[in-house]
BALO-363090 format. One record per atom (N, C-alpha, C): atom name; y, z, x; residue number from 1; residue in one letter. Coordinates in steps of 0.2 Angstrom, whole numbers, plus 5000, padded with zeros to 4 digits. Layout:
BEGIN
 atom north   up east  nr rest
   CA     Y    Z    X NUM    A
...
! end
This chain:
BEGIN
 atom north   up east  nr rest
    N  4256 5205 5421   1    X
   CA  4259 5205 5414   1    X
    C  4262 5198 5413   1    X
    N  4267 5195 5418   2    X
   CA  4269 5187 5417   2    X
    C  4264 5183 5414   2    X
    N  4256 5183 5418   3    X
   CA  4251 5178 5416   3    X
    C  4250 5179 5410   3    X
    N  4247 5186 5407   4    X
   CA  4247 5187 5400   4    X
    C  4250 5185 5394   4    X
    N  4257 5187 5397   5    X
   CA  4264 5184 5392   5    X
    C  4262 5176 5391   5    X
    N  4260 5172 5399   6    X
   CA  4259 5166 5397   6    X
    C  4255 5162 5394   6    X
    N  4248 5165 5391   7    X
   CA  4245 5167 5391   7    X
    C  4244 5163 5382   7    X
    N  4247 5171 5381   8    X
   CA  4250 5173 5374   8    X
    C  4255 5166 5370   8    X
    N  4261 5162 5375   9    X
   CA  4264 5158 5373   9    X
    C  4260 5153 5372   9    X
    N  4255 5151 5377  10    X
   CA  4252 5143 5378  10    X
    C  4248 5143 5370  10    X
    N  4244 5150 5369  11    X
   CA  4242 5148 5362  11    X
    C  4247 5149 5356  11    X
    N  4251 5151 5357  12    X
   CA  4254 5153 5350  12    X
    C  4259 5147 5350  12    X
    N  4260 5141 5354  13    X
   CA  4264 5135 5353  13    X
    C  4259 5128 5353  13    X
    N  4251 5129 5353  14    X
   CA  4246 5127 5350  14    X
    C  4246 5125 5343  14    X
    N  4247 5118 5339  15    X
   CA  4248 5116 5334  15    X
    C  4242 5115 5330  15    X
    N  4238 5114 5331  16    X
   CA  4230 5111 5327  16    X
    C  4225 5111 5335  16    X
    N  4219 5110 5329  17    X
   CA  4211 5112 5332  17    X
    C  4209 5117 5334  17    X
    N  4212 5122 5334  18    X
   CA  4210 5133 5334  18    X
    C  4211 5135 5325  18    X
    N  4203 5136 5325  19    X
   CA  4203 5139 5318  19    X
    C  4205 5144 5316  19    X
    N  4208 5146 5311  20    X
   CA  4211 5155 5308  20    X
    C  4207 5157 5306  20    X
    N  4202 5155 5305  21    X
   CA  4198 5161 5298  21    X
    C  4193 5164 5304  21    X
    N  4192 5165 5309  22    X
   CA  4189 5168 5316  22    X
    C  4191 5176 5313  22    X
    N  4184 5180 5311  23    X
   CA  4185 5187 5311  23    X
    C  4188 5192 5316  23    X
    N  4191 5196 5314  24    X
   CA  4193 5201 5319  24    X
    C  4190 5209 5317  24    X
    N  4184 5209 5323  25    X
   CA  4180 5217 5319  25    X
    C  4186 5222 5319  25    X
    N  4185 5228 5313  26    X
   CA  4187 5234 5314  26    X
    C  4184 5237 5320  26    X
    N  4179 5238 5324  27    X
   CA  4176 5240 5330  27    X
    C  4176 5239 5335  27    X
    N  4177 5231 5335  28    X
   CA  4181 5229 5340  28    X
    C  4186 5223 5336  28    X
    N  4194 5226 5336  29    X
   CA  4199 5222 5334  29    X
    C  4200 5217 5337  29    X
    N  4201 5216 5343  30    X
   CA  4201 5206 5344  30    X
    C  4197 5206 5349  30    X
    N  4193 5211 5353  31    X
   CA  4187 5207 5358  31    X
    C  4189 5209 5366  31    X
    N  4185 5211 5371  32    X
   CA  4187 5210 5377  32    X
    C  4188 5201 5380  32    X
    N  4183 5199 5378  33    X
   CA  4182 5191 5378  33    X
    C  4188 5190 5376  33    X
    N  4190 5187 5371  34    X
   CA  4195 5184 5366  34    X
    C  4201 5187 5368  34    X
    N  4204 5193 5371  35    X
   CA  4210 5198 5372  35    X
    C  4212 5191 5377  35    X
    N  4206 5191 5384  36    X
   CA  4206 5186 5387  36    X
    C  4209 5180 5389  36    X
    N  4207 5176 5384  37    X
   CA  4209 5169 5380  37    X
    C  4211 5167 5376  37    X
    N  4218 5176 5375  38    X
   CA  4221 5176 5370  38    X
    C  4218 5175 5364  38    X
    N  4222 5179 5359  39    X
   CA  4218 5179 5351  39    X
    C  4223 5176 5348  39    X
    N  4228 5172 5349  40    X
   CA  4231 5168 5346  40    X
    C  4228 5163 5342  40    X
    N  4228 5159 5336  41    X
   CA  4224 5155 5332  41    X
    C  4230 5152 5328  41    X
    N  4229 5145 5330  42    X
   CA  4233 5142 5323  42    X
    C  4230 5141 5317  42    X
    N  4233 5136 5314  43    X
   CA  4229 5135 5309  43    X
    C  4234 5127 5305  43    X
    N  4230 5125 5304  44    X
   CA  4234 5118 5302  44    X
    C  4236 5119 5295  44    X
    N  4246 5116 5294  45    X
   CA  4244 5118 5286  45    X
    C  4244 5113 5281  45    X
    N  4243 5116 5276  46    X
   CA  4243 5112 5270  46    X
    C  4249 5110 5266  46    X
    N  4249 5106 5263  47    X
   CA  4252 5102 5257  47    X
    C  4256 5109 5255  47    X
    N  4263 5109 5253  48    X
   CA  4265 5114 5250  48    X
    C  4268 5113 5244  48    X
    N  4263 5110 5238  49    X
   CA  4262 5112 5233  49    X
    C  4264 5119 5232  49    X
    N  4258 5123 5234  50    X
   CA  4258 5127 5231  50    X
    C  4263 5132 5234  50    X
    N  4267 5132 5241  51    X
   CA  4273 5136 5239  51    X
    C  4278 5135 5234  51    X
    N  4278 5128 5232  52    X
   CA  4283 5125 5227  52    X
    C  4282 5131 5220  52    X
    N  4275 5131 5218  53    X
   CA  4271 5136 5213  53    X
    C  4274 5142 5212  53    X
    N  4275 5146 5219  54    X
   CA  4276 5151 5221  54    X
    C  4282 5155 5221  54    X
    N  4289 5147 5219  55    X
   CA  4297 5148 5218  55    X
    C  4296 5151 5210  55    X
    N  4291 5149 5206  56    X
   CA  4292 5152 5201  56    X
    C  4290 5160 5200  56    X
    N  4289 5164 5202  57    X
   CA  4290 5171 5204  57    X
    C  4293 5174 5203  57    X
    N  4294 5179 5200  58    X
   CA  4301 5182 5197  58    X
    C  4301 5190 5200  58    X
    N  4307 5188 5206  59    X
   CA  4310 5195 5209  59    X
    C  4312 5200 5206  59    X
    N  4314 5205 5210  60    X
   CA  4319 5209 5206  60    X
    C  4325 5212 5212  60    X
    N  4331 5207 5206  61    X
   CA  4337 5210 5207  61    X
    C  4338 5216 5210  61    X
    N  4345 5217 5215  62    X
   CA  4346 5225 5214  62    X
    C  4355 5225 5215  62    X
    N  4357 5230 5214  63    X
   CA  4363 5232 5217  63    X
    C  4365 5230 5224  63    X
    N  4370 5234 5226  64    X
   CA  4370 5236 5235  64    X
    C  4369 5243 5234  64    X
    N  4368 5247 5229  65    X
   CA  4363 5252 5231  65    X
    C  4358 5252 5228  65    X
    N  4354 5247 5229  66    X
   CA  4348 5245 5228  66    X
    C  4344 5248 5221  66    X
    N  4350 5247 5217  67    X
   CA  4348 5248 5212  67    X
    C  4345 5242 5206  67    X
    N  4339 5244 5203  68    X
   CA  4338 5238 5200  68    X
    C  4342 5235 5194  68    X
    N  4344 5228 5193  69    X
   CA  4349 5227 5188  69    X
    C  4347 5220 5186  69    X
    N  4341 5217 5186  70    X
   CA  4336 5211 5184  70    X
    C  4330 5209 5185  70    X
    N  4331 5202 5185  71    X
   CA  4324 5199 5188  71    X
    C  4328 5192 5188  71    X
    N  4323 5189 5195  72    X
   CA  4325 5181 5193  72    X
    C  4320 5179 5197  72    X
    N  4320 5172 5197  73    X
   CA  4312 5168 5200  73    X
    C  4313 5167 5207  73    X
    N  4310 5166 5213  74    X
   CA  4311 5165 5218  74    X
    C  4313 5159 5222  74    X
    N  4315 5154 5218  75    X
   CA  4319 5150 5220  75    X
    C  4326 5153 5217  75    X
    N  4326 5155 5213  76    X
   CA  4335 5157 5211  76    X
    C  4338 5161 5218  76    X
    N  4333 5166 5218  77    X
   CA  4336 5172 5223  77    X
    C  4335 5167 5231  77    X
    N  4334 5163 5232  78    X
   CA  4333 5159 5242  78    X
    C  4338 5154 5240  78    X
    N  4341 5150 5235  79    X
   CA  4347 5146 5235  79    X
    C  4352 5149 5237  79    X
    N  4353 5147 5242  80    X
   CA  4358 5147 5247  80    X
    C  4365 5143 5243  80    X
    N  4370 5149 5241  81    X
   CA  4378 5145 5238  81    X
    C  4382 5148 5241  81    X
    N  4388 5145 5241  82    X
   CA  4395 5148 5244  82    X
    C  4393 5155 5250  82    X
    N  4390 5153 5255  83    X
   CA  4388 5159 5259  83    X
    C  4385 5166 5257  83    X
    N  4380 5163 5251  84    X
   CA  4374 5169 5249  84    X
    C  4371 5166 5245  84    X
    N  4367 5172 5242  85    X
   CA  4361 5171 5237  85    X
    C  4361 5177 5233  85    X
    N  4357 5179 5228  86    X
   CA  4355 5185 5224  86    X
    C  4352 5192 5229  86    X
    N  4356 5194 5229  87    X
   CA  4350 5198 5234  87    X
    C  4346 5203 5229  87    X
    N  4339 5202 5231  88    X
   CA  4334 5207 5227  88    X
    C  4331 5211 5233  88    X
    N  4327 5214 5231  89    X
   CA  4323 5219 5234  89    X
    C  4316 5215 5239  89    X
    N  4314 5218 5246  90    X
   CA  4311 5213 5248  90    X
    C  4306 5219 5252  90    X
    N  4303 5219 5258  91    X
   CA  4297 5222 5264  91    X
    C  4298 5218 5268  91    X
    N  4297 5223 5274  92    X
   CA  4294 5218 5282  92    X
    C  4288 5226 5283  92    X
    N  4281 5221 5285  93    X
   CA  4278 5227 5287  93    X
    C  4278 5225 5293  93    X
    N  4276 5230 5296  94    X
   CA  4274 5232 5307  94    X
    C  4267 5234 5305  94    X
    N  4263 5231 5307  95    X
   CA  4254 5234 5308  95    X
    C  4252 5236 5315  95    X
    N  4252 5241 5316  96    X
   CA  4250 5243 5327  96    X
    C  4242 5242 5322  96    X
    N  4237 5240 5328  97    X
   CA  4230 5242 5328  97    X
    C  4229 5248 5332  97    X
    N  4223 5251 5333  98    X
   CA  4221 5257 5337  98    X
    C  4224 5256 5345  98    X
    N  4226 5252 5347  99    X
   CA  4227 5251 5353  99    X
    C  4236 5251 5353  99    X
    N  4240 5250 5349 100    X
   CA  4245 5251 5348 100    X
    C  4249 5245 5349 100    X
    N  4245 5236 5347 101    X
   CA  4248 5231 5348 101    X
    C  4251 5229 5340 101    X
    N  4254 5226 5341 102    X
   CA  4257 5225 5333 102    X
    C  4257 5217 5331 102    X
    N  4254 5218 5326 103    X
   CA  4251 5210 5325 103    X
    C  4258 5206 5324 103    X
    N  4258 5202 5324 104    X
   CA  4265 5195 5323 104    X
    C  4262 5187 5321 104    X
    N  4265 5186 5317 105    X
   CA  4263 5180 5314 105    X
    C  4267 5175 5315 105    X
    N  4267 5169 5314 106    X
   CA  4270 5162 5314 106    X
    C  4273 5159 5309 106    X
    N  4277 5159 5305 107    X
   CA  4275 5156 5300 107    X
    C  4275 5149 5298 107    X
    N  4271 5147 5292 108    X
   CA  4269 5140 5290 108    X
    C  4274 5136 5292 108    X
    N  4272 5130 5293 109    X
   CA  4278 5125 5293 109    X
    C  4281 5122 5284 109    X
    N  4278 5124 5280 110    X
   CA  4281 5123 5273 110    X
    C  4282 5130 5271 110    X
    N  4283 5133 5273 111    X
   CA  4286 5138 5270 111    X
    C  4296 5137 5267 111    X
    N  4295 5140 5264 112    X
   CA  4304 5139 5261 112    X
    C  4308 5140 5266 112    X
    N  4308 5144 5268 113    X
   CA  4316 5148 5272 113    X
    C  4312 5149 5278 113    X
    N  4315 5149 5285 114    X
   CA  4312 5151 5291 114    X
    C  4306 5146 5293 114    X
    N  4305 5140 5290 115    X
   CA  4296 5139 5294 115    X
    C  4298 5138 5300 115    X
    N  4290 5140 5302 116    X
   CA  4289 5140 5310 116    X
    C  4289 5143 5312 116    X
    N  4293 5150 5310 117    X
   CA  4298 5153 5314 117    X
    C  4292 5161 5316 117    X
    N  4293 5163 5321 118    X
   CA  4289 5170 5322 118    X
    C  4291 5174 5321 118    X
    N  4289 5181 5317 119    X
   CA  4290 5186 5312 119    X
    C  4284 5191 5313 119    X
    N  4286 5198 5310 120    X
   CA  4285 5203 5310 120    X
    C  4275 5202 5305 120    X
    N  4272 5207 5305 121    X
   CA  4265 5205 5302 121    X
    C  4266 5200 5295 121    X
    N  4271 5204 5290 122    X
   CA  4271 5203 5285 122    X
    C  4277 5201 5280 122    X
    N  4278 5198 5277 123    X
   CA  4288 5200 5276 123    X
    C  4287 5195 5268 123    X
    N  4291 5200 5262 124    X
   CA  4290 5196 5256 124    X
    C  4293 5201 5250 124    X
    N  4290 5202 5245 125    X
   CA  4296 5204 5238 125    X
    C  4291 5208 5235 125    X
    N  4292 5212 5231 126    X
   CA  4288 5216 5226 126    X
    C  4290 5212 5219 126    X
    N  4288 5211 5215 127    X
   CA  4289 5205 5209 127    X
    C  4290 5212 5203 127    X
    N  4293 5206 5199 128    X
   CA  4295 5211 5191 128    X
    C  4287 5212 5186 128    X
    N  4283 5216 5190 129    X
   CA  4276 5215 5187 129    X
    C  4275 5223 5187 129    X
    N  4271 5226 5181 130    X
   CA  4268 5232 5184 130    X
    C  4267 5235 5187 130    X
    N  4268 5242 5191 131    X
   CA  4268 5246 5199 131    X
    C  4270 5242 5205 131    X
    N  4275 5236 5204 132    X
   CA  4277 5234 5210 132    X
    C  4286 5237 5208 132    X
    N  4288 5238 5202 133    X
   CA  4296 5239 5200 133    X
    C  4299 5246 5203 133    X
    N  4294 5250 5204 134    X
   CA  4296 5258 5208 134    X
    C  4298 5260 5215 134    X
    N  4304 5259 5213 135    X
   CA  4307 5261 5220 135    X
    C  4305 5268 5223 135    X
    N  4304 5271 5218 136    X
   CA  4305 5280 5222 136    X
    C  4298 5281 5227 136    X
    N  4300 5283 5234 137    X
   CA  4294 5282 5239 137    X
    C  4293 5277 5241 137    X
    N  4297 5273 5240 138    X
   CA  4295 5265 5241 138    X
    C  4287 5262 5238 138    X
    N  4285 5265 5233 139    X
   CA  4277 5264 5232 139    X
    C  4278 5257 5229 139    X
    N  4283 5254 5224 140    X
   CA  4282 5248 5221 140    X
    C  4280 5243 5227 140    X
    N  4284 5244 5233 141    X
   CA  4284 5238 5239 141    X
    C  4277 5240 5243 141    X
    N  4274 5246 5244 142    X
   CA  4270 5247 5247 142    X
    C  4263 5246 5242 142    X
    N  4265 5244 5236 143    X
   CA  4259 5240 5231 143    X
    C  4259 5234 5236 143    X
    N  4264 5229 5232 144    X
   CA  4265 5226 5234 144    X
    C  4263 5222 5244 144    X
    N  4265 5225 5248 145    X
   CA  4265 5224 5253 145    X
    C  4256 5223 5254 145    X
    N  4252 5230 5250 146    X
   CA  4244 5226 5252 146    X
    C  4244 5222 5249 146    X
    N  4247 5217 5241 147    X
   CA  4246 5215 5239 147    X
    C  4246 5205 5243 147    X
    N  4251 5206 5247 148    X
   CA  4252 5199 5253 148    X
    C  4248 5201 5257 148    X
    N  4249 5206 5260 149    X
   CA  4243 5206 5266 149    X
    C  4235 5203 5265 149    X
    N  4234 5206 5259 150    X
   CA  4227 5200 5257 150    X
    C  4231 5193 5257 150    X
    N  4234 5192 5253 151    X
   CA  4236 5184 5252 151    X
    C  4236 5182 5257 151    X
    N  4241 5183 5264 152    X
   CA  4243 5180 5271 152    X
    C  4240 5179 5274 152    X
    N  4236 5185 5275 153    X
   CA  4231 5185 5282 153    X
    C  4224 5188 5280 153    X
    N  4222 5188 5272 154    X
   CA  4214 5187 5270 154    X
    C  4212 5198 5271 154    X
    N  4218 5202 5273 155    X
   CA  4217 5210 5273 155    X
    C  4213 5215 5268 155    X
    N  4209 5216 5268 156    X
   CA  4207 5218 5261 156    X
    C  4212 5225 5261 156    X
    N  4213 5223 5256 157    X
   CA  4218 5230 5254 157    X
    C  4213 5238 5256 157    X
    N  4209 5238 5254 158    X
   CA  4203 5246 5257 158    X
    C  4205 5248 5265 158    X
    N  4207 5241 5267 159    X
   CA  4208 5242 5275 159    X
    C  4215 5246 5276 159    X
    N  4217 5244 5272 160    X
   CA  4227 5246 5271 160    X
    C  4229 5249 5267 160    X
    N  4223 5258 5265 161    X
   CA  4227 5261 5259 161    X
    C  4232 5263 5259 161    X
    N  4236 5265 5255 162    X
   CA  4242 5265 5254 162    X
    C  4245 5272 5259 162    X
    N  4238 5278 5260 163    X
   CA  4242 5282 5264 163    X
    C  4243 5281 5273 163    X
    N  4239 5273 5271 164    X
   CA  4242 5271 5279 164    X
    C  4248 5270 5282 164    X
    N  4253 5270 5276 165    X
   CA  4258 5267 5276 165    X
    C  4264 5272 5278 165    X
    N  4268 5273 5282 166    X
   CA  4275 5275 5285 166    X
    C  4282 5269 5281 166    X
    N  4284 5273 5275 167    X
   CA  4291 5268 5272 167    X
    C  4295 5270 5277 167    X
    N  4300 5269 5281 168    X
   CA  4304 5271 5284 168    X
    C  4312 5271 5284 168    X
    N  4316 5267 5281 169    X
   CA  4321 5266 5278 169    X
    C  4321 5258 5276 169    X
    N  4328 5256 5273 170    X
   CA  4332 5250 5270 170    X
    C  4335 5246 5275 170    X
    N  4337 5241 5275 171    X
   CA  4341 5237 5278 171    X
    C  4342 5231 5274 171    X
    N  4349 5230 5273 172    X
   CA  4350 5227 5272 172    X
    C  4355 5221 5273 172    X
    N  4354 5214 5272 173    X
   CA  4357 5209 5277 173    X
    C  4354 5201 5272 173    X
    N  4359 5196 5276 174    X
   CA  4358 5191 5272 174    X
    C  4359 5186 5279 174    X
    N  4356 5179 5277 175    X
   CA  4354 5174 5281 175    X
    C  4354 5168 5280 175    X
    N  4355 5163 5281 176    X
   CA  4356 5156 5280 176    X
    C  4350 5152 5284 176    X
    N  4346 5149 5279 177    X
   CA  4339 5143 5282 177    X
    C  4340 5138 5281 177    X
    N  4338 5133 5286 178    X
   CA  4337 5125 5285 178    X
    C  4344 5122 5284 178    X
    N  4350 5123 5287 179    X
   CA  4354 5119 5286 179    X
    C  4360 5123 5277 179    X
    N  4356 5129 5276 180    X
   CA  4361 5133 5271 180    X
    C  4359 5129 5264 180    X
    N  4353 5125 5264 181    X
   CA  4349 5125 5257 181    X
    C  4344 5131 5253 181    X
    N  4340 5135 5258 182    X
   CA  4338 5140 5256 182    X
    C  4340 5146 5261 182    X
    N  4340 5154 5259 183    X
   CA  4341 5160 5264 183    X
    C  4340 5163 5260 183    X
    N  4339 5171 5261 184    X
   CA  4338 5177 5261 184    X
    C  4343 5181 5260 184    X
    N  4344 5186 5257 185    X
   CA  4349 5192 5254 185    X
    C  4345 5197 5251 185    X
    N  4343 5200 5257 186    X
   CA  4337 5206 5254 186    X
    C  4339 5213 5256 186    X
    N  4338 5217 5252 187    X
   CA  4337 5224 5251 187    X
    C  4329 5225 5255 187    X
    N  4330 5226 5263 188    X
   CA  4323 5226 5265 188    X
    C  4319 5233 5265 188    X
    N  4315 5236 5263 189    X
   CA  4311 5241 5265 189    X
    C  4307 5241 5271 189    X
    N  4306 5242 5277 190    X
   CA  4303 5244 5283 190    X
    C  4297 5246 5281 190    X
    N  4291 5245 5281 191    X
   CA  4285 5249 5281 191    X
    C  4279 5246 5288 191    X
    N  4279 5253 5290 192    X
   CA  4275 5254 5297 192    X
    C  4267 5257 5296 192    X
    N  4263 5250 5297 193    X
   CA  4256 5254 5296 193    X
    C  4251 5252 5301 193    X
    N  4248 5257 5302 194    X
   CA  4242 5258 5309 194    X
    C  4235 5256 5305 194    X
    N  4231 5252 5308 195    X
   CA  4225 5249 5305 195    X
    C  4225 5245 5308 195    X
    N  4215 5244 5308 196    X
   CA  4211 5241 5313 196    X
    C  4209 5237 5305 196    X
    N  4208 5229 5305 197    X
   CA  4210 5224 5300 197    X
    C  4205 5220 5302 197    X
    N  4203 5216 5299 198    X
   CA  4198 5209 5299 198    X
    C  4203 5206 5295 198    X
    N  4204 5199 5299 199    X
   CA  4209 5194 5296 199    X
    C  4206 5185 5296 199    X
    N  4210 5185 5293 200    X
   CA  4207 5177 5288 200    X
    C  4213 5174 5285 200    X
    N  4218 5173 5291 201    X
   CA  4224 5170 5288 201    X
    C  4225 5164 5283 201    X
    N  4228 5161 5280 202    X
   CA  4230 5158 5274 202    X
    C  4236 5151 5277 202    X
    N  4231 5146 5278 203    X
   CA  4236 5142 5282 203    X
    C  4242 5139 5278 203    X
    N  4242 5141 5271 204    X
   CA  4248 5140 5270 204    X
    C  4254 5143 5271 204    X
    N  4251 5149 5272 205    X
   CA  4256 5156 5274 205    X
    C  4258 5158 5281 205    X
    N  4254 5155 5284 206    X
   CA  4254 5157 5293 206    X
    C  4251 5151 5296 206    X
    N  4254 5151 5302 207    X
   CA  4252 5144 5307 207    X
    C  4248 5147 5312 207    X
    N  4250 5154 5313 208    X
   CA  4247 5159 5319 208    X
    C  4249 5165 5318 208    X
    N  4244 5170 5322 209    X
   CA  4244 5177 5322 209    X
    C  4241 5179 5328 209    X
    N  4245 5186 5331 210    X
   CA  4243 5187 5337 210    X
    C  4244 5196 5338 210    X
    N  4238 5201 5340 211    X
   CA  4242 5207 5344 211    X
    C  4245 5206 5348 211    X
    N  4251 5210 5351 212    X
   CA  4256 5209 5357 212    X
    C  4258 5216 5357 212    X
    N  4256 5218 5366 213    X
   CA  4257 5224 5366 213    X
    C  4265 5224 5369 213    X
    N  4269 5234 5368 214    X
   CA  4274 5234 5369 214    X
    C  4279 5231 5375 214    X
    N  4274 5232 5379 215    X
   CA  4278 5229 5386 215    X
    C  4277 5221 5386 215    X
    N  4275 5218 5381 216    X
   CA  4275 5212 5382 216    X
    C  4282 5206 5377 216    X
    N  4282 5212 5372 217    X
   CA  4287 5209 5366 217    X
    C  4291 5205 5370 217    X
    N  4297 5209 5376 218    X
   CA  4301 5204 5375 218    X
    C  4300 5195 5380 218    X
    N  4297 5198 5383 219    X
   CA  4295 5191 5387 219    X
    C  4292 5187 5383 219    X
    N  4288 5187 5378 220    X
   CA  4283 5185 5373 220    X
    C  4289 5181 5367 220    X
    N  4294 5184 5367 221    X
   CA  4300 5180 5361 221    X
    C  4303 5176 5367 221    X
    N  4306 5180 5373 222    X
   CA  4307 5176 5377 222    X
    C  4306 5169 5378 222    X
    N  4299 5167 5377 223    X
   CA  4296 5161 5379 223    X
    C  4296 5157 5374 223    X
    N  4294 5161 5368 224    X
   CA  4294 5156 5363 224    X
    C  4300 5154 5360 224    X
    N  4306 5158 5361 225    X
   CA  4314 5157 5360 225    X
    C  4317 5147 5367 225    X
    N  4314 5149 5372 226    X
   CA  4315 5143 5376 226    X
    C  4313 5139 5376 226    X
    N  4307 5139 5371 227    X
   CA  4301 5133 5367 227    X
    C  4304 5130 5360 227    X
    N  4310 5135 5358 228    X
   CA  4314 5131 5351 228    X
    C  4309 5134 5347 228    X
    N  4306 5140 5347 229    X
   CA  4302 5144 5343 229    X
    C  4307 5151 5342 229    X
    N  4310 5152 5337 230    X
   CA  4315 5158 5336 230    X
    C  4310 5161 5331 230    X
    N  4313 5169 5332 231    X
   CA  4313 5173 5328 231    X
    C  4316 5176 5320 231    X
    N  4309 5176 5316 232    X
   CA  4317 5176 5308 232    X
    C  4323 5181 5308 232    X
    N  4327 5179 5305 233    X
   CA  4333 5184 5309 233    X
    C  4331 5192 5305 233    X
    N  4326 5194 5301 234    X
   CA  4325 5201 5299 234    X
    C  4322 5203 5304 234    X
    N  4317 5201 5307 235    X
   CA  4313 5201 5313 235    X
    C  4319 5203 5319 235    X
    N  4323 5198 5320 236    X
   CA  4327 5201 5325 236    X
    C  4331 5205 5326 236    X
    N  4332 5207 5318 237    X
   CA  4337 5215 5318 237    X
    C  4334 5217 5320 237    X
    N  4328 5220 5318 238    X
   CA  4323 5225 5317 238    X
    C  4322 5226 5324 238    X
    N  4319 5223 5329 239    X
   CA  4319 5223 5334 239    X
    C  4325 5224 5338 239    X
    N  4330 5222 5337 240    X
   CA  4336 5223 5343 240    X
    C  4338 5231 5341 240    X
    N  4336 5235 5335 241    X
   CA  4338 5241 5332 241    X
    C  4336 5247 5334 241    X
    N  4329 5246 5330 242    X
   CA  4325 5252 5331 242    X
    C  4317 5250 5332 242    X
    N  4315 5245 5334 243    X
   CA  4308 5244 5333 243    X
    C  4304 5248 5341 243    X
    N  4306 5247 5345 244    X
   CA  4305 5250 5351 244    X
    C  4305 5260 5351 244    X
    N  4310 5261 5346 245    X
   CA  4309 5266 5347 245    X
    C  4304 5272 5341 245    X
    N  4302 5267 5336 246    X
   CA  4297 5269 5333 246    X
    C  4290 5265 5338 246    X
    N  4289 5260 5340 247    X
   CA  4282 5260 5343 247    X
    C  4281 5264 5349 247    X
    N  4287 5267 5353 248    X
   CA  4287 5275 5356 248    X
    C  4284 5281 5354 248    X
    N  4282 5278 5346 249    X
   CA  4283 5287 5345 249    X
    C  4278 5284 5338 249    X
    N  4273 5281 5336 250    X
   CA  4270 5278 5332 250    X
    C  4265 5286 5331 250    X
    N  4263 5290 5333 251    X
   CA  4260 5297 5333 251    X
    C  4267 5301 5327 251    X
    N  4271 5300 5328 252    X
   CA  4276 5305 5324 252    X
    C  4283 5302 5320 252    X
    N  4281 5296 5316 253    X
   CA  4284 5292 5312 253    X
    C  4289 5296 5307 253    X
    N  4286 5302 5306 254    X
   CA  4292 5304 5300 254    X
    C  4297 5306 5301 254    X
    N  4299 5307 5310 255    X
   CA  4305 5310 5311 255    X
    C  4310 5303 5308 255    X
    N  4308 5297 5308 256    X
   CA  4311 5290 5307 256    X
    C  4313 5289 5302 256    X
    N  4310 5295 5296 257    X
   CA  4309 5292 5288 257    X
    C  4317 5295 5285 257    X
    N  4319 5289 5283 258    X
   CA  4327 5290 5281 258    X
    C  4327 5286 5274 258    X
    N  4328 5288 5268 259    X
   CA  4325 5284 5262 259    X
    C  4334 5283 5259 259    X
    N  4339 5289 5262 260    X
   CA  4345 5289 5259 260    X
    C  4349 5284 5261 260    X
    N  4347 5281 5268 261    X
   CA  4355 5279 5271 261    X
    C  4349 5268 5269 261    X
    N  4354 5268 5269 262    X
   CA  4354 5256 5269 262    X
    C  4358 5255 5274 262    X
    N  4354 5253 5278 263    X
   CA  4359 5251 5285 263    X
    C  4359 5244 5283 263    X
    N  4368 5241 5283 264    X
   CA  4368 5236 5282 264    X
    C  4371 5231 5289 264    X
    N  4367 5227 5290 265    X
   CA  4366 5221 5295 265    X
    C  4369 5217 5295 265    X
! end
């Protein structure tokens, strides 16, 4: 298991010359071979115009009971002032593939808030746009949530219908990035989904992506924590909480579905 884990780190602290756009079949998800040689893949990135693009965005606000009460652009809501920001409504998905590993990404080094930093498959906003504003069932964010998963990592949404999806509760928490110029105050919705993916990550949005099975998690942040590679802090609520014990029980999800309580972090 140690050689594995080291395995896992050697590529996933790999900065250039391993390409991301490398398929990953639905039939065979990442490969006897490749498992191997690790399926870690960076990807080099680019000029972050187009994140700058992307600050114009327009979230949506909420309460503290997640109640909607605006919209604002997505630099408004990550300015980090006097020890917060706007907090709006946000997602972190989990993807287990058939084998029960759960993909984990990297993110860009221009990214706003967190670059670099290792994170859960998915993590982003539902916007003030048609079928992304509906809380109830969580369908606006589970719109939304395929709709990044194409963007980030090239998923076609057909692969990720909506009834793949487990919303499992809120969490709610705030964070300070880069020195307290940008951060996060997100109304987080959880969503857990199982699927076998072909990926084509988006080197703006990801530096790397990797399955990681359960016994492997924590020696696998371990190493990359020692390397000065941290985890985003939703990321490691989530894990330090409850993530262990839903990838326990990934067969019977709904005992976990709690839509009333906002556990705040």
């Amino acid at each position: 298991m140690e050689s594995m884990i080291a395995s896992l780190l050697r590529a996933f602290r790999t900065t250039s010359g391993i390409l991301a756009s490398r398929q990953m079949s639905m039939s065979t998800p990442i490969g006897e071979a490749r498992r191997a040689a690790s399926s870690l893949h960076s990807v080099p990135a680019t000029l972050d115009r187009q994140q700058e693009l992307l600050l114009d965005e327009m979230c949506l606000l909420v309460d503290e009971n997640d109640r909607q009460v605006g919209a604002a652009t997505k630099r408004r809501c990550h300015q980090w002032s006097d020890g917060s920001c706007p907090l709006h409504r946000a997602f972190s998905v989990f993807l287990f593939d058939s084998r029960d590993r759960l993909l984990l990404q990297r993110r860009s080094d221009v990214k706003i808030t967190f670059p670099g930093n290792v994170t859960n498959t998915c993590c982003s906003h539902p916007l003030a746009v048609p079928g992304e504003t509906e809380a109830e069932g969580g369908r606006g964010v589970i719109r939304a949530a395929r709709r990044r998963l194409a963007i980030e990592l090239g998923i076609d949404p057909k692969q990720v219908p909506t009834s793949a999806f487990h919303y499992l509760t809120r969490m709610h928490y705030k964070a300070a990035s880069d020195g307290g110029v940008w951060g996060e105050h997100e109304m987080d919705y959880i969503l857990v989904v199982r699927a076998d993916v072909d990926l084509a990550p988006n080197p703006n949005e990801v530096k790397a992506v990797d399955y990681v099975a359960r016994h492997e998690l924590t020696g696998f942040l371990s190493g990359l924590r020692a390397d000065g590679v941290l985890p985003t802090p939703w990321f490691q609520l989530i894990s330090d909480t409850w993530l262990m014990r839903w990838w326990e029980n990934l067969d019977s999800l709904a005992q976990f579905e709690d839509h009333q309580t906002i556990h705040r972090l």
